[in-house]
FIFIRO-606308 format. One record per residue (C-alpha): residue number from 1; residue in three letters; x, y, z. Coordinates in pm, 1 decimal, decimal comma, padded with zeros to 6 digits. Each point is the difference from the previous one (the first is absolute). Example, Ala and Ser with C-alpha at 12.3 -4.5 7.8 and 13.67 -1.06 7.14 Angstrom:
% FIFIRO-606308
ATOM num residuo        X        Y        Z
ATOM   1     Ala  01230,0 -00450,0  00780,0
ATOM   2     Ser  00137,0  00344,0 -00066,0
This chain:
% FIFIRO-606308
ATOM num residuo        X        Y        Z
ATOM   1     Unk  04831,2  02743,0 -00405,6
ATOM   2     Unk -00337,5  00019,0  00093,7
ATOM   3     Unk -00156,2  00209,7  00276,4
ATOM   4     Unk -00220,8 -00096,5  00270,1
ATOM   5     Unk -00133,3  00175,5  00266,1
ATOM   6     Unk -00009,1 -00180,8  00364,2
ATOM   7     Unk -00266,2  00086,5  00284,9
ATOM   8     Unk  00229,9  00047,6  00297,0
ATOM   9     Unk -00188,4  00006,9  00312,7
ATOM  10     Unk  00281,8  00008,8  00291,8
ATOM  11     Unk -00017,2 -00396,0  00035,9
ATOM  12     Unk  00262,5 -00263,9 -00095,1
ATOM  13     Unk -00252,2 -00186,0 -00265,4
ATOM  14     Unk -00018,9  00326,8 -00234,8
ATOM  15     Unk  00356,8  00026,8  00023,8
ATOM  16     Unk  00125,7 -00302,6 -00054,3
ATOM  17     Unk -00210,9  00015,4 -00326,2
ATOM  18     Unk  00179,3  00334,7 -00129,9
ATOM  19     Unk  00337,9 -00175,8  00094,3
ATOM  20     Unk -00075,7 -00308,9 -00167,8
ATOM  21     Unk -00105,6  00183,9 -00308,6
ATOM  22     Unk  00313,8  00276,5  00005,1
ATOM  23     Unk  00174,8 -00391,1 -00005,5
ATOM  24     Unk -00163,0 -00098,6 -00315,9
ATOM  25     Unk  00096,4  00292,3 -00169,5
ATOM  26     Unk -00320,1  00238,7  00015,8
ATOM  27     Unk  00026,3  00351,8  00042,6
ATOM  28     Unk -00165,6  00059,0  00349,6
ATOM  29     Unk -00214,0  00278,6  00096,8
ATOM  30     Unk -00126,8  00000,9  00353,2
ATOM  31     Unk -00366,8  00190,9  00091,9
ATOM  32     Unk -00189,6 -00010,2  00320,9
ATOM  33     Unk -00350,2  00059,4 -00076,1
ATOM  34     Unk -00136,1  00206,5  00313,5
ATOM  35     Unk -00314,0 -00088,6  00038,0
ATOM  36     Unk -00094,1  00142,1  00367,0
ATOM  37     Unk  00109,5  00272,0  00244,2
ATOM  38     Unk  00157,9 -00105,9  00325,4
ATOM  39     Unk  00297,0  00138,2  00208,2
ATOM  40     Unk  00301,6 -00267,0  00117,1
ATOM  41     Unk -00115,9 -00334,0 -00153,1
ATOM  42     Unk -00051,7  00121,3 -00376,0
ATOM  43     Unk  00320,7  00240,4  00001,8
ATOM  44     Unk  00192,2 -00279,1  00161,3
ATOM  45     Unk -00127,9 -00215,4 -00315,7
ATOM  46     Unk  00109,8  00236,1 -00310,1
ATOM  47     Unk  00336,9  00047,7  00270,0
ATOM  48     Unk  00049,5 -00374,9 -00025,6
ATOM  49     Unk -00080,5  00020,5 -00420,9
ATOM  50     Unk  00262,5  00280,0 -00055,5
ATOM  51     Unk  00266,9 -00192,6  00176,4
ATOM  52     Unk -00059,7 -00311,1 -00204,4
ATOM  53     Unk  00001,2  00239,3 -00288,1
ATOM  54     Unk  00339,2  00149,7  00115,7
ATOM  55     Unk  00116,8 -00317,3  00017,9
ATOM  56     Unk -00042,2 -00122,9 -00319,3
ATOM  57     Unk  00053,4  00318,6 -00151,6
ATOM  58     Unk -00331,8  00037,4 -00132,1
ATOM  59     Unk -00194,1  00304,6 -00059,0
ATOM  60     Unk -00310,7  00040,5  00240,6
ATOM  61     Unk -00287,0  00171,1 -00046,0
ATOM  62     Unk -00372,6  00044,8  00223,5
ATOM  63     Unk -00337,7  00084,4 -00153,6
ATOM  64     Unk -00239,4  00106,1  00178,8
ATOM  65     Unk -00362,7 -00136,2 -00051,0
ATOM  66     Unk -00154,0  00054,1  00354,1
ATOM  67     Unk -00323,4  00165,5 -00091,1
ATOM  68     Unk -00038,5 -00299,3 -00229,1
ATOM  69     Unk  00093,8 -00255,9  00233,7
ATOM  70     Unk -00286,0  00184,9  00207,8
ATOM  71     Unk -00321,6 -00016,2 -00234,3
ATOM  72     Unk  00093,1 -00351,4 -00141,2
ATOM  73     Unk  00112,1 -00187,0  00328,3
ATOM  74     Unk -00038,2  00205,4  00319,6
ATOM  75     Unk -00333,5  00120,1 -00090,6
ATOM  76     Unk -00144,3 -00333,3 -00112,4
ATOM  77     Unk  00146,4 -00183,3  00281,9
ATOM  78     Unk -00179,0  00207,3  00268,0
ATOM  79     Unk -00316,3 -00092,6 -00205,6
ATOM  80     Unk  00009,4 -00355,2 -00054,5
ATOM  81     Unk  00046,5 -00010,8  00387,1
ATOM  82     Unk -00313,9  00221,0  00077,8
ATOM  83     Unk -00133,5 -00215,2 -00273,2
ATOM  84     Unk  00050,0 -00342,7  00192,5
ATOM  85     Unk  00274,1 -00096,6 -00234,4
ATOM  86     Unk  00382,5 -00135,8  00166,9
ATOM  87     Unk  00191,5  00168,1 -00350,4
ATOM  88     Unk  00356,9 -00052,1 -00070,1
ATOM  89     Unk  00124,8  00332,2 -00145,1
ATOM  90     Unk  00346,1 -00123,8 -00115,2
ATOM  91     Unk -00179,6 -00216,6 -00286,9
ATOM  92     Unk -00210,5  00319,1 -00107,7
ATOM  93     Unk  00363,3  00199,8  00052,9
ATOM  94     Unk  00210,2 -00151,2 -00241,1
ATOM  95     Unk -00152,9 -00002,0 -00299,0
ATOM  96     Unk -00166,8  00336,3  00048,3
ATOM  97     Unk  00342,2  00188,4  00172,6
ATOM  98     Unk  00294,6 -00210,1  00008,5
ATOM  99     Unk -00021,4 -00082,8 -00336,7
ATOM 100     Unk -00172,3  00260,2 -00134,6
ATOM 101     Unk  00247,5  00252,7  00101,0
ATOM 102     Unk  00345,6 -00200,4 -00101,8
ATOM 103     Unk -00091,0 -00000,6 -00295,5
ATOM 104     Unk -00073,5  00325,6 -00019,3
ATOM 105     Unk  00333,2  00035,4  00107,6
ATOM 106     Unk  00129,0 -00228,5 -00272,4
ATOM 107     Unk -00142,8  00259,4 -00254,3
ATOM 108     Unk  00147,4  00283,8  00179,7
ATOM 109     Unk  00327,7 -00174,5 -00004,5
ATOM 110     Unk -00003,8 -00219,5 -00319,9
ATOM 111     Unk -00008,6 -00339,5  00180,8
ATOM 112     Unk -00095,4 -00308,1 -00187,7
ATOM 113     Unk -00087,8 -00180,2  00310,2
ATOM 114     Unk -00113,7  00036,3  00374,9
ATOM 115     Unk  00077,4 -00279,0  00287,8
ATOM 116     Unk -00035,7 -00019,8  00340,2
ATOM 117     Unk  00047,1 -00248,1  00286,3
ATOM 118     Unk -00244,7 -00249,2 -00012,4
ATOM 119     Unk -00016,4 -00342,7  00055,7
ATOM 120     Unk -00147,8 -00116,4 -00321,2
ATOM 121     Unk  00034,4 -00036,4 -00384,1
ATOM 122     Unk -00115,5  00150,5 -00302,0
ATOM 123     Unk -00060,4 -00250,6 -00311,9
ATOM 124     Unk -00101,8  00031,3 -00380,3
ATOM 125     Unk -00225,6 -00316,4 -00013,0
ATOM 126     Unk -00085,0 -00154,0 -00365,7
ATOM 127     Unk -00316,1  00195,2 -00055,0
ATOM 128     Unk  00207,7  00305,9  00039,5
ATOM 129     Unk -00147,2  00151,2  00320,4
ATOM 130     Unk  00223,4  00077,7  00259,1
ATOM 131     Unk -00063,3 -00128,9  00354,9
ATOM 132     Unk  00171,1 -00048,8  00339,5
ATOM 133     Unk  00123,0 -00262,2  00130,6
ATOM 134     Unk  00100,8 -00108,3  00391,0
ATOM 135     Unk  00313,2  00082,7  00117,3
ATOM 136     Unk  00248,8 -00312,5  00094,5
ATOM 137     Unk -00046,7  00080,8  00383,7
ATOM 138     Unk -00288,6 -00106,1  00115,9
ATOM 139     Unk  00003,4  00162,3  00278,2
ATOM 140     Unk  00053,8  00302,0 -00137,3
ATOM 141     Unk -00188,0 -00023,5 -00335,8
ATOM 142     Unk -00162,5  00379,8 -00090,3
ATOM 143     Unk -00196,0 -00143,0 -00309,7
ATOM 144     Unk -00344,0  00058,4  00194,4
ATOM 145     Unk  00079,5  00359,5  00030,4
ATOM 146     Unk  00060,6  00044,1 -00375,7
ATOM 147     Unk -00287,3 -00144,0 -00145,6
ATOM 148     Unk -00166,7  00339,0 -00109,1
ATOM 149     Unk  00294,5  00105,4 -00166,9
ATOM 150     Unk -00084,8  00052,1 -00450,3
ATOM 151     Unk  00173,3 -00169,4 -00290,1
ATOM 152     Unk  00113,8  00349,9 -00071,4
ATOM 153     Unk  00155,6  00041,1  00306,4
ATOM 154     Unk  00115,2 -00384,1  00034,1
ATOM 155     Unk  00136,0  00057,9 -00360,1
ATOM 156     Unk  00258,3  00282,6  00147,1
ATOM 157     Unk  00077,8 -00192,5  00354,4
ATOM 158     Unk  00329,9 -00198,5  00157,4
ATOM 159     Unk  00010,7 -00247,9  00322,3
ATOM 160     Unk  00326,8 -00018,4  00054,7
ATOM 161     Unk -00046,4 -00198,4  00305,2
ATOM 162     Unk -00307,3 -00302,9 -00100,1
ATOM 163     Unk  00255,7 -00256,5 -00021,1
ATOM 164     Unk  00201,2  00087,4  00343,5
ATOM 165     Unk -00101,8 -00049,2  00354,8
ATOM 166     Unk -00009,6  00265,4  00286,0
ATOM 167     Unk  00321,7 -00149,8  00155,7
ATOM 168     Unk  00171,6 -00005,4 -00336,2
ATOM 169     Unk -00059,1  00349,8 -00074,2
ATOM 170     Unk  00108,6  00117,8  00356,3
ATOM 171     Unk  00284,3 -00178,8 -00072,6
ATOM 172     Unk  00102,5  00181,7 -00318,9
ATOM 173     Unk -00082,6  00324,2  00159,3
ATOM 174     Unk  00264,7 -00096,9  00312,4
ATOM 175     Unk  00237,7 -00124,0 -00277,6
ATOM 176     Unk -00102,2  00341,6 -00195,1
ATOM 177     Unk  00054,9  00241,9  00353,9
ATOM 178     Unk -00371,1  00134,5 -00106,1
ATOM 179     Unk -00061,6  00188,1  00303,1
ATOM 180     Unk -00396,3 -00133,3  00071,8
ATOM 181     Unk  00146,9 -00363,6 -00021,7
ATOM 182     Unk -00114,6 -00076,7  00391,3
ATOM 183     Unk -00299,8  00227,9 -00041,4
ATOM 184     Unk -00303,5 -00182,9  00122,2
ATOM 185     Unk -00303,9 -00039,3 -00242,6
ATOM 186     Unk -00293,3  00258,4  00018,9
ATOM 187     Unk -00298,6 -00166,5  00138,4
ATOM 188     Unk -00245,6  00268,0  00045,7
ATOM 189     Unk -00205,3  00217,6 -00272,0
ATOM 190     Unk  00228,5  00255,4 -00104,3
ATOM 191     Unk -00205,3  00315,0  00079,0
ATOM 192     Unk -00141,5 -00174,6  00299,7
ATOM 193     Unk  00351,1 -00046,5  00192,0
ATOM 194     Unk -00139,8 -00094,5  00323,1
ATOM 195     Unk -00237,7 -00245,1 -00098,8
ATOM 196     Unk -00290,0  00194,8  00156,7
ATOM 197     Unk -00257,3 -00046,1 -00294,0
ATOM 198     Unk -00293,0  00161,6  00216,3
ATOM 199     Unk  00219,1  00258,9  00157,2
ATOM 200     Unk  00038,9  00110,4 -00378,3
ATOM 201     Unk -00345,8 -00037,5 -00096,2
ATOM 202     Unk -00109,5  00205,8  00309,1
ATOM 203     Unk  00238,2  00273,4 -00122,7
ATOM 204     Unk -00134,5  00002,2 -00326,7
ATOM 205     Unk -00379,4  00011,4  00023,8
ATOM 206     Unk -00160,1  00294,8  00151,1
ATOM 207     Unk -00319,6 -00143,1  00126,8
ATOM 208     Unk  00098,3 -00211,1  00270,5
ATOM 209     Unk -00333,8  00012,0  00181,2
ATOM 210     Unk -00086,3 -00308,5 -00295,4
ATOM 211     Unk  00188,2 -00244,8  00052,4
ATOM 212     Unk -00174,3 -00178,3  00291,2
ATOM 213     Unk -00210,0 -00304,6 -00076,1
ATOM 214     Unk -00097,2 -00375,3  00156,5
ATOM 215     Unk  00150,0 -00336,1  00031,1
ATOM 216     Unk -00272,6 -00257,6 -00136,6
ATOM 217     Unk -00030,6 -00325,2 -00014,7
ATOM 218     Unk -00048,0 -00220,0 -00342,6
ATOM 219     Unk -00418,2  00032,4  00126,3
ATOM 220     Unk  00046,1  00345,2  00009,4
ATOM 221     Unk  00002,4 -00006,4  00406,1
ATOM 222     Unk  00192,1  00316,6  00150,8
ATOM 223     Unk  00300,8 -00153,7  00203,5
ATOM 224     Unk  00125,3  00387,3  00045,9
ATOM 225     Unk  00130,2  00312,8 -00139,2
ATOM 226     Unk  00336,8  00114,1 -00157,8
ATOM 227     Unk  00140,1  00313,5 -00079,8
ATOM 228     Unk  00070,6 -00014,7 -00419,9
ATOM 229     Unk -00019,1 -00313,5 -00245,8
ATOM 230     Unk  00306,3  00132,3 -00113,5
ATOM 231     Unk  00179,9 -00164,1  00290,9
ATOM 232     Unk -00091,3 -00376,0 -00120,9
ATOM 233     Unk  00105,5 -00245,8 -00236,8
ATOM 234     Unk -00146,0 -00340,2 -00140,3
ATOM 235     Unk  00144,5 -00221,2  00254,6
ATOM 236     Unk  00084,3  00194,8  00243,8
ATOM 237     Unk  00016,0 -00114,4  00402,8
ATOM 238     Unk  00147,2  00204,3  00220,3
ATOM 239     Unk -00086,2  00307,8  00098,0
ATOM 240     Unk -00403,7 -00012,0 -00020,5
ATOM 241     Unk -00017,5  00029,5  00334,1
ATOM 242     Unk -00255,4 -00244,5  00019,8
ATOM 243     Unk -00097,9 -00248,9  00285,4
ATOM 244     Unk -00206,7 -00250,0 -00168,4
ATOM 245     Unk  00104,3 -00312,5  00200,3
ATOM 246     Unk  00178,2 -00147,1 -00383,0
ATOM 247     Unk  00245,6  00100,1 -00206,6
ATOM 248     Unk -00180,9  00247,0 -00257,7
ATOM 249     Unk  00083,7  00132,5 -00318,6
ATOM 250     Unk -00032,8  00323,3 -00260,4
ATOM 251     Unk -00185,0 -00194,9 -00217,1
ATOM 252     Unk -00181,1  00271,9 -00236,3
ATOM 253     Unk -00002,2  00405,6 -00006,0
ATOM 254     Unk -00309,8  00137,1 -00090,2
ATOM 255     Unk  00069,0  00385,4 -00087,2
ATOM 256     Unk -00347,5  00118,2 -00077,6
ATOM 257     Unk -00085,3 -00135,6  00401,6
ATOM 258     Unk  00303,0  00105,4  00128,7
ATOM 259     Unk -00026,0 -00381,4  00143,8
ATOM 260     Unk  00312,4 -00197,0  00061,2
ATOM 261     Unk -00126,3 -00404,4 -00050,8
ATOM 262     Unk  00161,6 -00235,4  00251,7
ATOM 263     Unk  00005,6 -00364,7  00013,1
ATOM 264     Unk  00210,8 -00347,6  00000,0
ATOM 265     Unk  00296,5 -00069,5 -00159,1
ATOM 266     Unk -00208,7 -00220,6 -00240,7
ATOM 267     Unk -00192,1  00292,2 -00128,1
ATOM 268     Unk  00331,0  00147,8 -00143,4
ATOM 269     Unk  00037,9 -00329,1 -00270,8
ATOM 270     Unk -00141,2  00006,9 -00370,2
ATOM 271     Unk  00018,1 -00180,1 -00289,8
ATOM 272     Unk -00089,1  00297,5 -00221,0
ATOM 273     Unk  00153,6  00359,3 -00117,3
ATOM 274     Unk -00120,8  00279,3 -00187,3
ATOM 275     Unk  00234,1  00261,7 -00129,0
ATOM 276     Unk -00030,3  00332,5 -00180,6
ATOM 277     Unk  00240,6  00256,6 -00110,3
ATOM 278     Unk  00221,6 -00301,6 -00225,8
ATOM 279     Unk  00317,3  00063,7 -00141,7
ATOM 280     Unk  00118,0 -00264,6 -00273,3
ATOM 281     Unk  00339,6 -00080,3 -00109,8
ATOM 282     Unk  00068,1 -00363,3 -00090,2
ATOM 283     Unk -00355,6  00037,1 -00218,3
ATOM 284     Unk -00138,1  00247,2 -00200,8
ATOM 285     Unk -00314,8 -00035,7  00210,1
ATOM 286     Unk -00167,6 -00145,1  00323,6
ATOM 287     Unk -00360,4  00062,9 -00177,3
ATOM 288     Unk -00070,5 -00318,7 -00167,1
ATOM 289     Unk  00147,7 -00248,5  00213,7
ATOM 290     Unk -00206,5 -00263,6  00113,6
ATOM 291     Unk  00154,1 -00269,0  00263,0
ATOM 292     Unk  00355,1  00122,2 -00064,4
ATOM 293     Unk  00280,8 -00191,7  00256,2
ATOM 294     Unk  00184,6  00236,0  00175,6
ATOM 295     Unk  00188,7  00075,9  00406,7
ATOM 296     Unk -00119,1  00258,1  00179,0
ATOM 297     Unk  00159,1  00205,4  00238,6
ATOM 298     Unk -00253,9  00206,1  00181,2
ATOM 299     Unk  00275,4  00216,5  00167,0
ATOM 300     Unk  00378,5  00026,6 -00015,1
ATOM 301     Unk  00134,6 -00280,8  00299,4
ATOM 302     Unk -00314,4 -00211,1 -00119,1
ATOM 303     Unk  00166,7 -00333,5 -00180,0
ATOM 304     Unk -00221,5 -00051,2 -00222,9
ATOM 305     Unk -00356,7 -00237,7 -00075,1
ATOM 306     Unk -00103,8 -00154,5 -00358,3
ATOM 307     Unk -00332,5  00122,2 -00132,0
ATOM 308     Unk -00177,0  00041,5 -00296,7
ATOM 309     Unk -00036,5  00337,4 -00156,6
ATOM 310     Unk -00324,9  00080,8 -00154,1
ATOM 311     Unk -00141,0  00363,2 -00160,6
ATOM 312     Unk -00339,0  00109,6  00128,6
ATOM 313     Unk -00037,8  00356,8 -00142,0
ATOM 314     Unk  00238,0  00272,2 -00127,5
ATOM 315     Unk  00325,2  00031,8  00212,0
ATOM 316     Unk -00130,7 -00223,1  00219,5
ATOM 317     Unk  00094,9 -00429,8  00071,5
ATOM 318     Unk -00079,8 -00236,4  00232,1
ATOM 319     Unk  00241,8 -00215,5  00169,6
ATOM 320     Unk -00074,1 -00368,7  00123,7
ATOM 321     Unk  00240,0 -00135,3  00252,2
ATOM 322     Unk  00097,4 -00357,1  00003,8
ATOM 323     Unk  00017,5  00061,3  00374,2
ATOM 324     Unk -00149,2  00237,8  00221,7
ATOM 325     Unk  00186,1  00315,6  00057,3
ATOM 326     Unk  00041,6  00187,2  00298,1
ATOM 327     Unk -00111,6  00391,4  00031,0
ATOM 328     Unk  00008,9  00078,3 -00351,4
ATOM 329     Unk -00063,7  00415,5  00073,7
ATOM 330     Unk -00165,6  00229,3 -00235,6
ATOM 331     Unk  00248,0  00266,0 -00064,3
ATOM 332     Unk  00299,9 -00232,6 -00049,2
ATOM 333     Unk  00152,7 -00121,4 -00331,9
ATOM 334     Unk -00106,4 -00335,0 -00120,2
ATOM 335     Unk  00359,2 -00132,6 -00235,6
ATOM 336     Unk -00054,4 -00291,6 -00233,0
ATOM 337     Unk  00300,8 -00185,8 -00145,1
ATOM 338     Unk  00031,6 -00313,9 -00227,5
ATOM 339     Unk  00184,6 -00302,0  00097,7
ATOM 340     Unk  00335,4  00165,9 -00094,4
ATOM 341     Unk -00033,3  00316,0  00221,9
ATOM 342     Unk -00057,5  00247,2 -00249,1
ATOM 343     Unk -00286,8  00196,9  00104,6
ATOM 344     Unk -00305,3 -00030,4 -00241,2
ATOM 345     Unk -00188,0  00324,4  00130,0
ATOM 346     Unk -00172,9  00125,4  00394,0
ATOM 347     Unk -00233,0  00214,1  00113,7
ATOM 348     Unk -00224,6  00137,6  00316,2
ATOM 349     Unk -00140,3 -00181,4  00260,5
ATOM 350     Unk -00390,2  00074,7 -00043,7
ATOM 351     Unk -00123,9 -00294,3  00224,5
């Protein structure tokens, strides 16, 4: 019987995946990897894990990574902020913690295996590269998150739930008495509870005395002053507190100015991508593809444009959109996927 070890989090997804496995037969192991300290929230998570763990009679374990979790997400997030960037930690997070650290845990307990609760696939294609796929709910699908995940640690991994949607596995956890089966989904960053992404960055920068700088025009016109790039995103409306007589728009973030580029909504549409920082898994390489067909998905609830893939240096590609896309943002994950929905590879935003 083989062994697998099964992320529990506190939420119904992760724990519909260890009782689905227990099910099939595997020999279930349940770890919360504690990645940041907080008081009620976090406690009431690994609470939540050790009652599904009681439940299915599992043994439960937590590591504790949090002065990892802090140099390779925490630390770098507060950067690519001050750096103009909109990041998206939980991409960075699971190949670098998550998974990381269950399988550590695998070795520590003799595990074959490690799963959690996402909405996707793993599959062994032909050329014998392993690569996720989307999950059946489309609404739901997690594959975008996973992209920067290895073949080594694909090679180890279970998705219990990439062929079931939401409703179906609330369903088995009602029909299972799981006790997170009504437990809403967590929408916020989990070491950002509140949602307060400048409240945190404030808190974690000592020099606060920098952070001012001015609202511009595309000419380079000042329109007015703001109080920390930081605070804006690619797209973003509200909240500029600008009266400019139009609707006007975080167009570009200039970091070196401190200058926060507003304009129309028409400024925020491209044709063209770059991306750094790639990750492959479908191919053994992005870097000598020329005119390659691909979807993108330049963040997680974006559906998805055809373009053309293209190398144009070391760890770098350039991505042609059929269409224009709107407020592709330097920081963010660019996902590319064939026609199948098996992700080819992704990378960072650049421009």
């Amino acid at each position: 019987m083989a062994k697998v070890i099964v992320g529990l989090s506190g939420g119904v997804d992760s724990a519909v995946a260890a009782y689905l496995l227990q099910q099939e037969g595997y020999e279930v192991i349940g770890v919360t990897v504690r990645s940041w300290e907080s008081g009620i929230s976090r406690c009431c998570e690994i609470d939540d894990a050790q009652a599904t763990a009681d439940l299915l009679g599992i043994p439960y374990r937590v590591i504790n990574c949090v002065p990892d979790f802090q140099d390779k997400i925490e630390k770098p997030f507060v950067s690519s902020y001050l750096n103009g960037e909109t990041p998206n930690p939980c991409v960075l997070c699971n190949p670098e913690i998550k998974w990381k650290w269950m399988l550590y845990a695998a070795s520590l307990y003799g595990a074959d295996m490690v799963a959690t609760g996402h909405y996707a696939s793993v599959v062994l294609l032909p050329n014998g590269r392993y690569a996720v796929k989307k999950g059946a709910d489309k609404q739901k699908d997690q594959s975008y998150m996973l992209y920067r995940l290895t073949q080594d640690q694909l090679a180890k991994t279970l998705f219990p739930l990439g062929d079931l949607t939401k409703d179906q596995v609330r369903a088995i956890a009602s029909q299972a008495q799981i006790p997170s089966a009504g437990k809403p989904d967590s929408q916020e960053i989990c070491f950002i509870p509140d949602g307060s992404y400048s409240r945190y960055i404030e808190d974690h920068v000592e020099n606060k005395s920098s952070f001012s700088g001015s609202f511009v025009d595309e000419d380079g016109n000042i329109l007015g002053q703001h109080s920390g790039i930081f605070r804006y995103t690619i797209g973003q409306r509200k909240g500029l507190g600008l009266a400019l007589g139009s609707p006007a728009y975080v167009t570009s973030i200039r970091p070196r100015t401190k200058e926060v580029v507003v304009g129309s909504e028409e400024s925020l549409y491209t044709l063209d991508v770059t991306c750094r920082s790639l990750n492959t898994m479908a191919l053994p390489n992005l870097q000598d593809q020329s005119g390659l067909p691909v979807t993108v998905k330049i963040r997680y609830h974006h559906e998805g444009t055809p373009a053309t893939l293209t190398s144009i240096g070391e760890d770098q590609v350039l991505l042609h959109f059929d269409l224009p896309v709107r407020a592709a943002t330097p920081g963010q994950s660019a996902v590319f996927y064939d026609s199948s929905g098996i992700v080819i590879g992704g990378g960072i935003i650049t421009r």
